[in-house]
C-alpha positions as CSV (number, residue, x, y, z in Angstrom):
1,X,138.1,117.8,203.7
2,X,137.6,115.9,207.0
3,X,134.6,117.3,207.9
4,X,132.9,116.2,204.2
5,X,134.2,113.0,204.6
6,X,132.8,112.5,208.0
7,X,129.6,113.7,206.5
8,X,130.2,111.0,203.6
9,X,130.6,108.5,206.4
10,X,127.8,109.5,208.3
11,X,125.3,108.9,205.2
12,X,126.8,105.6,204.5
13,X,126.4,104.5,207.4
14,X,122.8,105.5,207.3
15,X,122.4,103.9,203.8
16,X,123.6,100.6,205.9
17,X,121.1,100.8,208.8
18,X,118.3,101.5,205.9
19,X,119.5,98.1,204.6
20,X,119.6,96.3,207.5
21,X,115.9,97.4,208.4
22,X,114.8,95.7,205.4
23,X,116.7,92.9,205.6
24,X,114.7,93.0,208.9
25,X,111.5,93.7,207.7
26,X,111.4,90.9,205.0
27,X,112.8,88.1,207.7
28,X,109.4,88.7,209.5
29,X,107.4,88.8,206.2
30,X,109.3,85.4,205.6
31,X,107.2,84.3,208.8
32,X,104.0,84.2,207.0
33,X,105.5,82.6,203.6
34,X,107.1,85.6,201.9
35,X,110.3,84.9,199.4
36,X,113.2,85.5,201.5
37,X,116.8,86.0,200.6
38,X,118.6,84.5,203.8
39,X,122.0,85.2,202.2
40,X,124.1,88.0,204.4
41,X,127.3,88.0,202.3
42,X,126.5,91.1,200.5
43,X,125.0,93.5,204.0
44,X,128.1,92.0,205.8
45,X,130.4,93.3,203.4
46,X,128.7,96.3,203.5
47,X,129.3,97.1,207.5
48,X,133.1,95.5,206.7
49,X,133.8,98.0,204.7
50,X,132.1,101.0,206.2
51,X,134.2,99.7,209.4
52,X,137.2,99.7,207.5
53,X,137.0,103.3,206.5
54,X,136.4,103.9,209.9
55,X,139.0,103.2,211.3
56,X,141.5,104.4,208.8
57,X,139.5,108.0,208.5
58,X,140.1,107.6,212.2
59,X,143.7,107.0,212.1
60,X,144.0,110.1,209.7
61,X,142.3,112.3,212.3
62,X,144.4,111.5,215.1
63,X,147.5,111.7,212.9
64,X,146.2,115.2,212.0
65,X,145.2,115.6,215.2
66,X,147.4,119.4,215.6
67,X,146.0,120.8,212.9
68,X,142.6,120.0,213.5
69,X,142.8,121.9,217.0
70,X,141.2,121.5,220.1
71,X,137.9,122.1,219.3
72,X,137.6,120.3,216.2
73,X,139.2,116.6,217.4
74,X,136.8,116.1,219.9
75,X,133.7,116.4,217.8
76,X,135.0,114.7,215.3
77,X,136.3,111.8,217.3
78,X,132.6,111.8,218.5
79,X,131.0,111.5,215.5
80,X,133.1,109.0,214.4
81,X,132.3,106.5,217.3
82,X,128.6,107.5,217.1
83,X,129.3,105.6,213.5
84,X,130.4,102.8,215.7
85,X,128.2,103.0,217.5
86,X,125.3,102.3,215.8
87,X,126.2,99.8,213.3
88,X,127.3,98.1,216.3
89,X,124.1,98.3,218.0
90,X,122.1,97.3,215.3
């Protein structure tokens, strides 16, 4: 179940960085005179939220953090800040 759910988090988080891109891509387009919605309310909410999950899926994995084992943890915890990571970054 953690493992899906970290898949689940990895494509939302992907879905996000798609978003921002365009929100990129049509803030140059608004250099040359193209309609552009300046309004970040809705993409901000968007990486609030993912963030939010992050951190309580987080929580949940250290809490379970014995029956995950030794192997499993780490990877997980790594995935989980390459999440981070990225939204972060861009």
């Amino acid at each position: 179940l953690v493992l899906e759910t970290a898949k689940e988090l990895e494509a939302a988080k992907q879905q996000v960085l798609k978003r921002i891109q365009i929100w990129k891509r049509q803030q140059q387009l608004a250099g040359n005179g193209a309609v552009f919605e300046e309004n970040l309310t809705p993409l901000q909410k968007r990486c609030e939220s993912l963030v939010e999950v992050y951190f309580q899926l987080h929580q949940q994995v250290l809490a379970a953090s014995a029956e995950l084992g030794s192997e499993l943890l780490p990877r997980l915890l790594e995935r989980f800040t390459e999440v981070l990571t990225s939204l972060v970054k861009r």
